[in-house]
MIDOSE-1310 file (N, C-alpha, C; in nm, 2 decimals, decimal comma, always signed):
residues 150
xxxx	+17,23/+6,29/+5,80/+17,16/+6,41/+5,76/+17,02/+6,40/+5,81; +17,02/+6,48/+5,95/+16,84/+6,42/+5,95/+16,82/+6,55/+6,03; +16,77/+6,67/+5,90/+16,70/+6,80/+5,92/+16,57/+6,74/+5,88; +16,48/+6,83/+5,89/+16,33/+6,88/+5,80/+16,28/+7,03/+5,81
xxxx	+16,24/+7,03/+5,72/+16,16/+7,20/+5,72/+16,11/+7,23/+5,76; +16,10/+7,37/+5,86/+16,01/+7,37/+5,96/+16,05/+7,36/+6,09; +16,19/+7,40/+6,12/+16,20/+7,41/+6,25/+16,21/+7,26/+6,36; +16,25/+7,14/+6,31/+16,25/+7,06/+6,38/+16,38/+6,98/+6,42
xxxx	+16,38/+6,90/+6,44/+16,54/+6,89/+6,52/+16,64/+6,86/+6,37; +16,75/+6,99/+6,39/+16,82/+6,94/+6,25/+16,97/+6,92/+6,32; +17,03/+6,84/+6,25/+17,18/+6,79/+6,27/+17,26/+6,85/+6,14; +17,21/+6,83/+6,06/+17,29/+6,91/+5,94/+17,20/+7,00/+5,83
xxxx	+17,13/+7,10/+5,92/+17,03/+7,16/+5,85/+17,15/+7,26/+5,78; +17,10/+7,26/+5,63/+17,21/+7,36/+5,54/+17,15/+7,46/+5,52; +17,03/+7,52/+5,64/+16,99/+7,66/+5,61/+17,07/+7,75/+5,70; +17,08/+7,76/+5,83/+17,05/+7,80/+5,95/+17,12/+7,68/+6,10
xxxx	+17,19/+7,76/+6,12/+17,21/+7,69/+6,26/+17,19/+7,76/+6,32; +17,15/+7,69/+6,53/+17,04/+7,75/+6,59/+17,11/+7,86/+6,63; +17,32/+7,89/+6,67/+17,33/+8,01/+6,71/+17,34/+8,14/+6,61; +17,32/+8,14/+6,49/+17,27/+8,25/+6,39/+17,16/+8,23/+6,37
xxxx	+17,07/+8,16/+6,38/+16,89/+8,18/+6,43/+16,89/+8,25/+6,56; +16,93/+8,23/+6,64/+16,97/+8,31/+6,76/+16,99/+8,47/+6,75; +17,09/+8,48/+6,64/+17,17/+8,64/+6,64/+17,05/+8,74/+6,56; +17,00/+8,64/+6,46/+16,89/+8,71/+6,36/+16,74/+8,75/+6,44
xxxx	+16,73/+8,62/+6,53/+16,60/+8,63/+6,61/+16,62/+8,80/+6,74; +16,70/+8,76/+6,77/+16,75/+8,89/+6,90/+16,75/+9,06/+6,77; +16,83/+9,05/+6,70/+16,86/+9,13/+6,63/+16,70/+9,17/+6,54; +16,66/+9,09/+6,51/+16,45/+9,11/+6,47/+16,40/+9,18/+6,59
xxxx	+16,41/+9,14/+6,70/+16,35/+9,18/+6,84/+16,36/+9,33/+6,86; +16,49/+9,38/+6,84/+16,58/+9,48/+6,87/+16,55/+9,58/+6,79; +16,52/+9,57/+6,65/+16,47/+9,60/+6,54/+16,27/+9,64/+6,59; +16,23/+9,51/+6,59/+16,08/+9,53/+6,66/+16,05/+9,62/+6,72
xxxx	+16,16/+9,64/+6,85/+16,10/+9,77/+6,97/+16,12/+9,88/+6,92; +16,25/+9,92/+6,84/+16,27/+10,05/+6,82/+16,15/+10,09/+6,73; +16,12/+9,99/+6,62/+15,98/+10,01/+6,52/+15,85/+10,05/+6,61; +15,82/+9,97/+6,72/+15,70/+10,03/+6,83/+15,74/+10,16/+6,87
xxxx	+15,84/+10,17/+6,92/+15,86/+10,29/+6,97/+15,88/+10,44/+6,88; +15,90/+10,36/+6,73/+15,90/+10,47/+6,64/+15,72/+10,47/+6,62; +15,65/+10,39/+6,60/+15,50/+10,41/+6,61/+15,43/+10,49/+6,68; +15,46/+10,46/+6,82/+15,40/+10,53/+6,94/+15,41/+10,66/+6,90
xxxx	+15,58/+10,71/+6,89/+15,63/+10,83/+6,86/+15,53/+10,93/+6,74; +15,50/+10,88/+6,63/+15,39/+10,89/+6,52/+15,28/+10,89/+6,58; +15,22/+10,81/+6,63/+15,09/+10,78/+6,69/+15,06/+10,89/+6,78; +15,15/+11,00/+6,86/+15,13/+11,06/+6,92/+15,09/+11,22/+6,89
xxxx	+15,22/+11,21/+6,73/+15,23/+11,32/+6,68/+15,12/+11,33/+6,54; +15,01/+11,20/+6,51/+14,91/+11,19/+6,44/+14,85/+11,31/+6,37; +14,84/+11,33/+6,43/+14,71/+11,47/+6,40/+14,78/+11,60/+6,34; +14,88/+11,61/+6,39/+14,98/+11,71/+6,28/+15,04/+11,67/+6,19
xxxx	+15,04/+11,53/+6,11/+15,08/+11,49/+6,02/+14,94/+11,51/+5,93; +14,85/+11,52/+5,94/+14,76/+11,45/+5,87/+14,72/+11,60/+5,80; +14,65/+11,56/+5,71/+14,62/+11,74/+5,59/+14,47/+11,78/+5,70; +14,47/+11,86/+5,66/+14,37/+11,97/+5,77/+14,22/+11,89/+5,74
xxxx	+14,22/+11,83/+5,65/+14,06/+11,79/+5,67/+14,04/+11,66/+5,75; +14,11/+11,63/+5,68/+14,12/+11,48/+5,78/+14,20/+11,44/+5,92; +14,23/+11,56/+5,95/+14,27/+11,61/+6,10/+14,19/+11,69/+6,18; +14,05/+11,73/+6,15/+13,93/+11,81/+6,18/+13,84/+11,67/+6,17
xxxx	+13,80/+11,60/+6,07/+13,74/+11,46/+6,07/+13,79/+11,40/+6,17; +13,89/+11,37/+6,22/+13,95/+11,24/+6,32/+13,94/+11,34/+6,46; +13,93/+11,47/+6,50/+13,92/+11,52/+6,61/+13,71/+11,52/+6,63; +13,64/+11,52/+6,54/+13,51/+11,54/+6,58/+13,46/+11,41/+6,59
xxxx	+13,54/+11,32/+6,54/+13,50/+11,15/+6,54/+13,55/+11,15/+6,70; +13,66/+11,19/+6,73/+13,70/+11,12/+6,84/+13,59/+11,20/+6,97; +13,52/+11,30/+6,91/+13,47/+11,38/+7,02/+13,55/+11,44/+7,20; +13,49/+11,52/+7,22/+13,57/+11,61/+7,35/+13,53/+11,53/+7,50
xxxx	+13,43/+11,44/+7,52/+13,40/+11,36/+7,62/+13,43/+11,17/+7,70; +13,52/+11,21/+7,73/+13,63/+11,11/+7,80/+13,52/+10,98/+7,87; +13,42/+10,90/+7,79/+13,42/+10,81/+7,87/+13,41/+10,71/+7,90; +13,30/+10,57/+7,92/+13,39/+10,48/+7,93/+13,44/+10,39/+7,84
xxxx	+13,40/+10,39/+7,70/+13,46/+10,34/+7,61/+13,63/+10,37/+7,60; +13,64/+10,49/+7,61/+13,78/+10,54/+7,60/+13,83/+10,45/+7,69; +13,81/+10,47/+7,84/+13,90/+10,40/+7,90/+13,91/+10,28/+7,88; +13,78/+10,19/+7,83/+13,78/+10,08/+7,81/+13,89/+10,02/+7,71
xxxx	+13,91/+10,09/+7,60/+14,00/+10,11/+7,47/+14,15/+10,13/+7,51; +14,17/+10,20/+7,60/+14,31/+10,23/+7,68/+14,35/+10,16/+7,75; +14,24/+10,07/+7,82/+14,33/+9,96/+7,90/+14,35/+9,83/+7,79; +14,24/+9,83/+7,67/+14,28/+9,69/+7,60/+14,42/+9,71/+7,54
xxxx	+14,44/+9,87/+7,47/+14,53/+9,88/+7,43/+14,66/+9,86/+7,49; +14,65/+9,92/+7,67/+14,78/+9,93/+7,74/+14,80/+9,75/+7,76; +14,73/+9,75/+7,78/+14,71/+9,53/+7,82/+14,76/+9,48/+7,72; +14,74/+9,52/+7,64/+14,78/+9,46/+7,45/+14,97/+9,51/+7,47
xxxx	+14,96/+9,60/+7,49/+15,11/+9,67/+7,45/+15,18/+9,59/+7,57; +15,13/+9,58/+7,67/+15,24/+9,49/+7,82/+15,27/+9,35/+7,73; +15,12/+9,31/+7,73/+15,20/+9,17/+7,69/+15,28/+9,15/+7,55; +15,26/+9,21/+7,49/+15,34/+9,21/+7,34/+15,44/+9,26/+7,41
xxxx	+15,55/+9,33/+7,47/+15,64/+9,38/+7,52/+15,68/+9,27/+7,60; +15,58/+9,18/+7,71/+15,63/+9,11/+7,79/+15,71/+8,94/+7,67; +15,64/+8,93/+7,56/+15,64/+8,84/+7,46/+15,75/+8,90/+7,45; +15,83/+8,99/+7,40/+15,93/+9,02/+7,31/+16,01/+9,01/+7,44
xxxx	+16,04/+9,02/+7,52/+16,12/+8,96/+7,64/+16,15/+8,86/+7,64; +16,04/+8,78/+7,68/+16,05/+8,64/+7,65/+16,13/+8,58/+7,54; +16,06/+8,63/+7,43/+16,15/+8,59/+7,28/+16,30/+8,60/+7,34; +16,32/+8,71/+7,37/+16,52/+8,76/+7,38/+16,55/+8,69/+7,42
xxxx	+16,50/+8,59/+7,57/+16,57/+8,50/+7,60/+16,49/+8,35/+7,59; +16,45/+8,34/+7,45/+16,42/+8,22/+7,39/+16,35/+8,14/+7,48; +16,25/+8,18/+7,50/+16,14/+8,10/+7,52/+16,02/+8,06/+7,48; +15,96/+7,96/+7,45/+15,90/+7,90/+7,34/+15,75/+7,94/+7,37
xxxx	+15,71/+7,99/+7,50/+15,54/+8,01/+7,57/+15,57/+8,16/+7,51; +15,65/+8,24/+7,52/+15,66/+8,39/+7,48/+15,65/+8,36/+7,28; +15,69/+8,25/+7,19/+15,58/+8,26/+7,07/+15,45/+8,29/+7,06; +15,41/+8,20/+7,13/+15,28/+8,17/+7,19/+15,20/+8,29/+7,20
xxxx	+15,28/+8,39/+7,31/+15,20/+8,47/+7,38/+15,15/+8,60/+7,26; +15,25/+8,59/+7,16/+15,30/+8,70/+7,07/+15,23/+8,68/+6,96; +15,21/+8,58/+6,93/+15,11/+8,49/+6,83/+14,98/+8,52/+6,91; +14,93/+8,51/+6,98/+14,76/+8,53/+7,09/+14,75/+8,67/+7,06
xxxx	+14,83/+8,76/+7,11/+14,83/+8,91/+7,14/+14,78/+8,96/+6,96; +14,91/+8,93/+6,88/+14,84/+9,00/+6,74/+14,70/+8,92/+6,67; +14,68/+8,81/+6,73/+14,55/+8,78/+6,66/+14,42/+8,86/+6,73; +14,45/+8,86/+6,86/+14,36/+8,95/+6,96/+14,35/+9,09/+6,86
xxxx	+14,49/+9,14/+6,83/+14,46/+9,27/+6,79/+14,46/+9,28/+6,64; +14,46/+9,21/+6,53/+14,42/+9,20/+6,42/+14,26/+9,19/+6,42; +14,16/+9,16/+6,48/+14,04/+9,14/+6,50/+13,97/+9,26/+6,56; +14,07/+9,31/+6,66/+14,03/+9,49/+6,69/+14,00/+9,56/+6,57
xxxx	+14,08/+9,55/+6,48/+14,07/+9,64/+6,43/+13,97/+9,61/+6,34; +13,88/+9,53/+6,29/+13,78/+9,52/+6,22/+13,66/+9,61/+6,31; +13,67/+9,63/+6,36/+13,57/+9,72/+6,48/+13,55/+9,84/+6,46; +13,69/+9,92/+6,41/+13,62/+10,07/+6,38/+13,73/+10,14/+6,28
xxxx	+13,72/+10,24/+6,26/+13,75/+10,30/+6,16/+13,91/+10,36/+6,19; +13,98/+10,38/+6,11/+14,15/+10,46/+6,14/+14,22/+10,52/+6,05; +14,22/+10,62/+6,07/+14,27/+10,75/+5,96/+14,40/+10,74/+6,04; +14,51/+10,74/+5,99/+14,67/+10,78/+6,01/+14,76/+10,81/+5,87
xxxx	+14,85/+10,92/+5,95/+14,92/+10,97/+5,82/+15,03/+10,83/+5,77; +15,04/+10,86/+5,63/+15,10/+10,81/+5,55/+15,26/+10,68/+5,62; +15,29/+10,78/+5,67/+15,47/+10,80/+5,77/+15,42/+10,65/+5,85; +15,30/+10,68/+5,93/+15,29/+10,59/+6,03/+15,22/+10,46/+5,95
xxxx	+15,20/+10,44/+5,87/+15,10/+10,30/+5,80/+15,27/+10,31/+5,76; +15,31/+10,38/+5,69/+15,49/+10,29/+5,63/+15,55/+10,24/+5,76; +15,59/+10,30/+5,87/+15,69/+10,25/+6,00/+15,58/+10,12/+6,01; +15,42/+10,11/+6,02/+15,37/+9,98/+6,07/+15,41/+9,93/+6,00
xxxx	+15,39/+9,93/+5,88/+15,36/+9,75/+5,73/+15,56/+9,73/+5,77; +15,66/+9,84/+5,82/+15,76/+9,73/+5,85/+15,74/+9,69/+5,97; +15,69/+9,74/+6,07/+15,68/+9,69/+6,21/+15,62/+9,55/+6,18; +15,51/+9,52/+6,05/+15,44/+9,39/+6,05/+15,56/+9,31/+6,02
xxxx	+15,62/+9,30/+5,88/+15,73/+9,28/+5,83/+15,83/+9,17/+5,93; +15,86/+9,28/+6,01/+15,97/+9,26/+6,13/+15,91/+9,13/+6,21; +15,73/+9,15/+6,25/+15,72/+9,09/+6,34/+15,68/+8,97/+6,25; +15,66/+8,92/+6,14/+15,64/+8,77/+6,10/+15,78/+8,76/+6,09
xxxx	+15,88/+8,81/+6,05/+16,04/+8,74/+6,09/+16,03/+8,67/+6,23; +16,02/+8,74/+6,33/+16,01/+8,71/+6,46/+15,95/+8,61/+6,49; +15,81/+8,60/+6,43/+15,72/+8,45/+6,48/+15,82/+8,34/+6,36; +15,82/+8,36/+6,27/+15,90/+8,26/+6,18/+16,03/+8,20/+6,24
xxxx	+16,12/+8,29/+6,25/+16,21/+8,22/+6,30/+16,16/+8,12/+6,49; +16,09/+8,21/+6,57/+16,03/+8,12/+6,69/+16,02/+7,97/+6,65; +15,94/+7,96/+6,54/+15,82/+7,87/+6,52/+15,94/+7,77/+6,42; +15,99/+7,85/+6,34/+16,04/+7,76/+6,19/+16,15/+7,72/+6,24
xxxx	+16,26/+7,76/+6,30/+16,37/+7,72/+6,30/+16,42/+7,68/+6,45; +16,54/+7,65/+6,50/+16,59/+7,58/+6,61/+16,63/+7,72/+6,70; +16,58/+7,82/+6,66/+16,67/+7,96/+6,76/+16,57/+7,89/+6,91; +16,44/+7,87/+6,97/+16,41/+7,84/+7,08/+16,40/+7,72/+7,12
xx	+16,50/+7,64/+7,08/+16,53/+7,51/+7,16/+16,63/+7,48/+7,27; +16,63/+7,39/+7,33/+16,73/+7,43/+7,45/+16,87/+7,36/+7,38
């Protein structure tokens, strides 16, 4: 009997063996994107969710002049979205640098956000706090258990 907690080499771990850490990790993954993709979807349709004052507030904050902050913002963001997408690839087929990468990317973007201010309707802070949800499943099982060992 020589498991330990924490993801390290187990022979008769009575939590988890690595091909159902495998089916849960893929199946989190799977779960993850459609959650992004339900965000974006929200993220897009923002502004009509939101009550009329604070959808007049968030259009004069954001102002009518495109420049280079914006773009600067759009590419951290699109940069940010590749490699989290490129990470959750990785993850699918169990690779241990795509933790890594997925773990770097949300600390990068947990620290964005102390930077400025974000009004979003109700709908989309509920689909995130499960998108967060989803994604510590995902690093936990990477990190905790045997699903990325060879």
């Amino acid at each position: 009997m020589d498991w330990r907690c924490g993801g390290g080499v187990g022979r008769d771990n009575p939590g988890m063996d690595k091909s159902k850490a495998r089916l849960v990790l893929r199946t989190c993954i799977l779960a993850l994107f459609g959650l992004i993709v339900l965000c974006i979807g929200l993220a897009v349709l923002s502004d009509k969710l939101l009550p009329t004052e604070l959808a007049e507030w968030h259009q004069r904050n954001a102002g009518d002049d495109f420049g280079f902050a914006d773009v600067f913002g759009l590419l951290f963001w699109g940069v940010g979205l590749l490699l989290f997408l490129v990470s959750m690839i990785g993850l699918f087929f169990y690779q241990r640098w795509a933790a890594w990468l997925m773990l770097a990317v949300l600390l990068v973007f947990s620290l964005q956000v102390i930077f400025s201010p974000s009004v979003e309707p109700g709908l989309l802070t509920f689909v995130g706090s499960w998108s967060d949800v989803v994604t510590g499943l995902v690093l936990g099982l990477a990190f905790f258990t045997d699903a990325l060992e060879a």
